[in-house]
Structures are given as C-alpha cells and as structure tokens.
DONUVEX-460095 format. One record per residue (C-alpha): residue number from 1; residue in three letters; chain; z, x, y. Coordinates in steps of 0.1 Angstrom, whole numbers, plus 2048, in hexadecimal, padded with zeros to 3 digits. Layout:
N
{NUM, "ala", "A", {Z, X, Y}}
...
//
This chain:
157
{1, "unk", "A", {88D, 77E, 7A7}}
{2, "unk", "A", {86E, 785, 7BF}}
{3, "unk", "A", {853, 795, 7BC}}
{4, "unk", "A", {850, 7B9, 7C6}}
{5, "unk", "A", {83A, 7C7, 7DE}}
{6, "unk", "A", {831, 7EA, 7EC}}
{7, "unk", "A", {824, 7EF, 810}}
{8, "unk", "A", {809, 805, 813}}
{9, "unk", "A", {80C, 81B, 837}}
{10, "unk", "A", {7EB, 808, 841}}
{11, "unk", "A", {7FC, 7E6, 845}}
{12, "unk", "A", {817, 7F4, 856}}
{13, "unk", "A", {7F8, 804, 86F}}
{14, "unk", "A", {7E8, 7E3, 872}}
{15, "unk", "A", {80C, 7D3, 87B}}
{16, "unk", "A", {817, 7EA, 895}}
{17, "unk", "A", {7F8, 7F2, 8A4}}
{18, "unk", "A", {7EC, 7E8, 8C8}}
{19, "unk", "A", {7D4, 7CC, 8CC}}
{20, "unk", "A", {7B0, 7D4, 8BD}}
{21, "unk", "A", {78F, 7CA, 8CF}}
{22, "unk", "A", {77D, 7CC, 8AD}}
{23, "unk", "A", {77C, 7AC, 89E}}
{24, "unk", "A", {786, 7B5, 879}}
{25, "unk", "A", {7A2, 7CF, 883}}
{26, "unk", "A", {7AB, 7B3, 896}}
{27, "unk", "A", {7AA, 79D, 87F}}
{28, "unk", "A", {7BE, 7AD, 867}}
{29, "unk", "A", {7DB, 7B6, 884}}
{30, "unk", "A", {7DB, 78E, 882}}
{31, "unk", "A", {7DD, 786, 85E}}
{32, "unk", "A", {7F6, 7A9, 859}}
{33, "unk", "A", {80D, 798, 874}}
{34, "unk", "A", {80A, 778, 864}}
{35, "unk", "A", {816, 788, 841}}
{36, "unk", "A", {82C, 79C, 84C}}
{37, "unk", "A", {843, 780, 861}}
{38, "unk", "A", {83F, 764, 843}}
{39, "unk", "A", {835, 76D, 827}}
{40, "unk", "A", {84A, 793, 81F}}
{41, "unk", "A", {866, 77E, 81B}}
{42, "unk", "A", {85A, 770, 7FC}}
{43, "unk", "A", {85B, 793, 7ED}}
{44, "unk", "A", {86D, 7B1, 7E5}}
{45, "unk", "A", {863, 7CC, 7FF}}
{46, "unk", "A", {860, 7EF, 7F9}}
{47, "unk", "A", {84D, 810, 807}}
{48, "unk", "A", {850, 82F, 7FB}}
{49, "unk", "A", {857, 854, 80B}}
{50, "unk", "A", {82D, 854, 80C}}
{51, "unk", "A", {82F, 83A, 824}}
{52, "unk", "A", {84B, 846, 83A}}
{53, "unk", "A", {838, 869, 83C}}
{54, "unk", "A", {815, 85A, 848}}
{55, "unk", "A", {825, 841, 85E}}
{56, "unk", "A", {835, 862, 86D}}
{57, "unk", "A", {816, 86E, 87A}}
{58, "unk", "A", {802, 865, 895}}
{59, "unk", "A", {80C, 85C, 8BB}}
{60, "unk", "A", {82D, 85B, 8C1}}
{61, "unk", "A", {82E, 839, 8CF}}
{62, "unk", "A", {81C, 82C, 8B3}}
{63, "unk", "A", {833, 842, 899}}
{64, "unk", "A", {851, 830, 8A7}}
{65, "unk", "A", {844, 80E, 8A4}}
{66, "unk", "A", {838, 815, 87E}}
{67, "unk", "A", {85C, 822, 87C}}
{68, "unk", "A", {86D, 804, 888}}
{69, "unk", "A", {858, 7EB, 876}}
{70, "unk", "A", {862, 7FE, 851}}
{71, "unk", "A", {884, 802, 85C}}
{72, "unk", "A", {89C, 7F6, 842}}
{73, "unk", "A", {882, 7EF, 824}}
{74, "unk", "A", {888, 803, 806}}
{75, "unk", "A", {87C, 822, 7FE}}
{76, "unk", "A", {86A, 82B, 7DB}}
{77, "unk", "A", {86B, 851, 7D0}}
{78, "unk", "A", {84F, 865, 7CF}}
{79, "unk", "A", {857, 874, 7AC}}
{80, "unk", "A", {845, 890, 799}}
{81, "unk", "A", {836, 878, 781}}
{82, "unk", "A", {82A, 864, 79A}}
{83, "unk", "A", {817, 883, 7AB}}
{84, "unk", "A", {80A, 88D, 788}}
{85, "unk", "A", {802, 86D, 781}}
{86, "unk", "A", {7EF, 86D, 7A3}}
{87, "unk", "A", {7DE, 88D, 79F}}
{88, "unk", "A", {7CE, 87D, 77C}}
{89, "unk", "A", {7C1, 861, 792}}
{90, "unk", "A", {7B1, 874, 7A6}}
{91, "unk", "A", {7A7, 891, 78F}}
{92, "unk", "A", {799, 87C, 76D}}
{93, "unk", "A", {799, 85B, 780}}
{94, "unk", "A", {792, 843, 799}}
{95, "unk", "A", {7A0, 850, 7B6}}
{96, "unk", "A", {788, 869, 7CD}}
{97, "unk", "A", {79D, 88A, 7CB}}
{98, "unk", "A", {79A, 88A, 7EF}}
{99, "unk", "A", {7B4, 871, 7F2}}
{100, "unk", "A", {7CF, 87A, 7DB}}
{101, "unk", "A", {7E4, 865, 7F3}}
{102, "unk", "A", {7D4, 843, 7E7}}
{103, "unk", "A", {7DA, 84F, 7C4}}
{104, "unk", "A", {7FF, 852, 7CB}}
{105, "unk", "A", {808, 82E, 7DB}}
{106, "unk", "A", {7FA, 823, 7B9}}
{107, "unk", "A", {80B, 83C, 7A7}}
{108, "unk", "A", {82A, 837, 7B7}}
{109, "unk", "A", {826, 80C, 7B0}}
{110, "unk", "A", {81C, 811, 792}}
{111, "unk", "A", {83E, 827, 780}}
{112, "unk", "A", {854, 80E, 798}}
{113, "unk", "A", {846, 7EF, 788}}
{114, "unk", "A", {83C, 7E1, 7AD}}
{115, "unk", "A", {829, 7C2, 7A8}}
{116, "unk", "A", {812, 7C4, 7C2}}
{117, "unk", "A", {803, 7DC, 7DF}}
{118, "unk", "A", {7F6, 7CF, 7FA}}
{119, "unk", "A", {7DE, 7E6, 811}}
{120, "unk", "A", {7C3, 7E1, 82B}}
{121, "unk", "A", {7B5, 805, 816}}
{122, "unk", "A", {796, 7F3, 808}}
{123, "unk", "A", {785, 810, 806}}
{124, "unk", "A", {797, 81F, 7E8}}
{125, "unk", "A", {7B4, 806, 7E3}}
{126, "unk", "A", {7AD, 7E2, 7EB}}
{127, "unk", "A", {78A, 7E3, 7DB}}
{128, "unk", "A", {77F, 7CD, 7BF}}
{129, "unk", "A", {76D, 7EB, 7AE}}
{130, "unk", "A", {78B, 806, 7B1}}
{131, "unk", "A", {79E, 7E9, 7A2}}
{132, "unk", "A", {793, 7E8, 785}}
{133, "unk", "A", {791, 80B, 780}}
{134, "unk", "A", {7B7, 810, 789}}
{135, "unk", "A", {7C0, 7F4, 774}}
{136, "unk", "A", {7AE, 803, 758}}
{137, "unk", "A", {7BA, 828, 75B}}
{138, "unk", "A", {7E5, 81C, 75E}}
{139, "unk", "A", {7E1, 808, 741}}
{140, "unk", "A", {7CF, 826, 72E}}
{141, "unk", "A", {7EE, 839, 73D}}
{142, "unk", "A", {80A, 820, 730}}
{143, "unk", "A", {80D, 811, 754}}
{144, "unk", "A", {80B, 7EF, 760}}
{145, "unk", "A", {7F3, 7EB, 77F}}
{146, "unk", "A", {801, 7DE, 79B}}
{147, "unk", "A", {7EC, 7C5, 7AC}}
{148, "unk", "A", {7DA, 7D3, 7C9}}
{149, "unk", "A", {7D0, 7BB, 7E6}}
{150, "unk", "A", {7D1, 7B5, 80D}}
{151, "unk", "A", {7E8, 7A1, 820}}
{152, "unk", "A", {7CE, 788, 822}}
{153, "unk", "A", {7CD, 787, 7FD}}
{154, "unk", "A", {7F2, 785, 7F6}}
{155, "unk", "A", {7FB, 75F, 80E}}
{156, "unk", "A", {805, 749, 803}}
{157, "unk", "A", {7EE, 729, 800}}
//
C-alpha cells in the first residue's frame, strides 16, 4: 500500500502556471514539475472538493489547465466535521481566522487519514512553526497530523 498524499491547490498553481521570471516561483515551477512527473507515482493521490473550487477560479486559461492537470485524482469530501473541525483551527487555534481555507486542507487530511500534504503555502501551511502548532492541536482533538511539506521536501533521495 502507498502512501497517501493530498494536493494542496497551490501545487497544482505552481504546475500549470506559465513560466515565472522570479527566480523562487521559478524555482518551485521546476521542482513541482519534477514531483509531479516522478515522484506522485509513488503515492496515493487525492484533492478534495476545496481544491477543485479554487482551481476554478482565476483566468480561464489558467482554470482549464489546473483543471486538466487534477483530472482523474480522487476527490475527498468536504464534510461538516471537517468544516467544524476547521472553524476550531482557526477560532481557538493555529490557523489565522482569515484563512479558514488553510484550516480546511488540514482538516479535511486529517479525518481521511492522508499521510502527507504537500503545499508551496509556507505562510500558514508548510511552516516549521504552524507545524507544530497543528500537530499539537489534531492530537488534542483525537487526529493524527498529517505531515505537511513541499514538493521539494517530499523526493525522493
């Protein structure tokens, strides 16, 4: 059995997105292509409906090519208990209540027993201090934490 991984809507951004002149978005395009085409196949893929709604919106042209790339990859429910689950994040915990979103990927991983999620959201996701602080609050709640990383983090040697 593989392990299971959930596919935040920012990898799927850094995937389908034109070529960037910035040398870290860059950067990341490279290593998210590099994932994406060797290494997901040594998992089990999922999104959830969350993803499928923010990869809706945007450009069209861009919408269509998130789309495409998510095509085919299961899709997790977005239950109740994973938005009340979420909204405790974000109202008693870790996550800033202005992005209840964030708090749901986890939330969503987390009651699906995902084993990891993998994000370029270092801001409130991917970020060694949020960690800890999601990891603490799930177990508190009964839940095991799924791992959060980047794409970088999650190659293989």
């Amino acid at each position: 059995m593989k392990p299971s991984v959930y596919v935040e809507t920012s990898v799927i951004s850094y995937l389908t997105g034109r070529p960037s002149r910035d040398v870290i978005v860059a950067g990341r395009q490279a290593l998210t292509i590099e994932w994406w085409g060797t290494c997901r196949v040594c998992f089990d893929v999922f999104v959830s409906a969350l993803v499928v709604t923010e990869a809706e919106d945007g450009d069209p042209t861009a919408v269509q090519r998130r789309l495409v790339a998510i095509e085919g990859i299961p899709s997790l429910t977005v239950s109740d208990e994973a938005k009340f689950l979420a909204r405790q994040m974000v109202t008693g915990g870790p996550i800033p209540k202005e992005y209840p979103e964030d708090a749901l990927h986890i939330a969503v991983c987390a009651l699906n027993g995902i084993d990891y999620l993998v994000t370029w959201n270092c801001t409130h996701l991917a970020n060694a201090t949020i960690r800890r602080q999601v990891e603490r609050f799930l177990e508190k709640a009964g839940f095991a934490c799924p791992i959060i990383c980047t794409p970088e983090e999650l190659m293989e040697a």
